[in-house]
N, C-alpha and C positions, 0 to 999 in steps of 0.2 A: 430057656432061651429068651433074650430081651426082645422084644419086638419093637423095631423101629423104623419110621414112615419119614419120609423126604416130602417136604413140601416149597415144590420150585416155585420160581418167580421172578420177575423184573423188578415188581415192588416198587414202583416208581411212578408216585410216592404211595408207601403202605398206607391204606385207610382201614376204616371199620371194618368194612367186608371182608378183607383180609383177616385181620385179628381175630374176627368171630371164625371162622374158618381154623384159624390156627389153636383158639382153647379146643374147639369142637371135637379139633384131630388129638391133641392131645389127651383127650378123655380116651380114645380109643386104642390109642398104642404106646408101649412103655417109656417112649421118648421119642420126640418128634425135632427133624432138624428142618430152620426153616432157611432154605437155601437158594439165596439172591444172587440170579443169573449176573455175570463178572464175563461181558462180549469182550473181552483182552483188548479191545483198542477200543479210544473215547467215540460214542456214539452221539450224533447229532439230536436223535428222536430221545433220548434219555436227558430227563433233567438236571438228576444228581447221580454222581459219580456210586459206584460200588460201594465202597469205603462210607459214604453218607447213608447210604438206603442203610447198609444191617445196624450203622449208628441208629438212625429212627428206628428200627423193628426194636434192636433192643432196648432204647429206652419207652418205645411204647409200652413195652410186653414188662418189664420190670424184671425182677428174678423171678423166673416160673424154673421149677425145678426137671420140668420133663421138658421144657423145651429147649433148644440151644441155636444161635444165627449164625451159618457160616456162606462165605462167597464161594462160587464153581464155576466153571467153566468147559464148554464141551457137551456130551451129550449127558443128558437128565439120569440113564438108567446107566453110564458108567460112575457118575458121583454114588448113585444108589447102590451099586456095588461096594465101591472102593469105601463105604461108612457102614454097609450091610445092614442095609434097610431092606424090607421086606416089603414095602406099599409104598407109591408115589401116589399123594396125595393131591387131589386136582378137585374145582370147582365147578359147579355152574349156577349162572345166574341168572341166565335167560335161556329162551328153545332156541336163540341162531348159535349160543355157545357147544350147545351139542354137539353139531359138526364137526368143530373143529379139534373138542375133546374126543369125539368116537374115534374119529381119525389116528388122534396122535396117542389114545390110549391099544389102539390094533398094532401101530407100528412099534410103540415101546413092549408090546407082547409080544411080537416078533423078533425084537431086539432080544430082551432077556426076557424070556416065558417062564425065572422063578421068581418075578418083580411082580406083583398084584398092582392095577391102579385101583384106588378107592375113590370115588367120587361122591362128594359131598353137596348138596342144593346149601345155597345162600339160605337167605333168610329172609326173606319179604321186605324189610325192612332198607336190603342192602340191595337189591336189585337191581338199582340202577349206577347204582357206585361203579367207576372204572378209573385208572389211573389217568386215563385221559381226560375222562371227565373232569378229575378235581383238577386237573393241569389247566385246563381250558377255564372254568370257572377263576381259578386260582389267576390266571392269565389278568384276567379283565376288572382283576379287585373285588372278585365276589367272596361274600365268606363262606368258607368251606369247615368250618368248626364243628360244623354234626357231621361231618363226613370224616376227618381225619382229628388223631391226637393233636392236643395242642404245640407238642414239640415239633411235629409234621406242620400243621399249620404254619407258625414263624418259620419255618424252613424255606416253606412255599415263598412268604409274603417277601422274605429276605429276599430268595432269588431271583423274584422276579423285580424287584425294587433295583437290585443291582444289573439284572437284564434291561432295564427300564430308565437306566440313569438319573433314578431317584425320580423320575416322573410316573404318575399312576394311569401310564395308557395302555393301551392293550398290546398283546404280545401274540403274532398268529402263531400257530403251533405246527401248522401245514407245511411253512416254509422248508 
């Protein structure tokens, strides 16, 4: 039996944090899909579209052979069925993310009790990474180049250049 883990997300925008999380999973199960939540109608709070984010995973991640990117929509442990995955795959990177993992790991056990979450610790390194974060930095022209791939990066600096009408001012994120 091929054992394989779903690892959800917004993804938006993929950085390090993510990635290290993503080989880390793939060491562990025979193929890991990494599956970038698709809210079916344009979200305000999201940067880039669906279509864009699994474009960055997969040109971040290159050809890795156990991993694969696809878009879902809906709940987390019906995608996990419908691919028969055996583990959702979920992180933490700090003690207030607990919460919100313990939580929504009881209700996806509840949901489907043959779906395992596995939960993986960051990496020291990445702990303070959040898609918000490089959004916000990214916002104001800061570099974010140790935080996300370089394809992410011009992603970033495009968008907000074109948010920005080619001026380098800041862009609240709050609004």
């Amino acid at each position: 039996m091929i054992s394989r883990a779903v690892y959800p997300g917004t993804f938006d925008p993929v950085h390090f944090g993510h990635l290290n999380l993503m080989e880390r999973a793939a060491v562990l199960f025979d193929e890991l899909v990494v599956a970038v939540y698709d809210h079916g109608i344009p979200s305000k709070s999201l940067l880039f579209s669906v279509e864009e984010r699994v474009q960055m995973i997969q040109e971040a991640l290159g050809s890795r052979d156990k991993i694969r990117v696809e878009r879902y929509g809906g709940l987390t442990v019906d995608f996990a069925r419908q691919i028969n995955a055996r583990a959702i795959v979920r992180g933490l990177r700090v003690f207030s993310d607990f919460e919100f993992e313990f939580r929504m790991a009881l209700a996806n056990q509840r949901l489907a009790p043959e779906i395992e979450v596995v939960t993986l610790i960051t990496r020291e390194q990445h702990t303070f990474l959040s898609g918000s974060t490089v959004r916000e930095i990214a916002s104001f022209g800061g570099d974010v180049t140790s935080m996300v791939p370089e394809n992410v990066s011009k992603a970033l600096q495009e968008r907000f250049r074109q948010e920005n009408n080619g001026y380098n001012r800041p862009v609240s994120l709050r609004d």
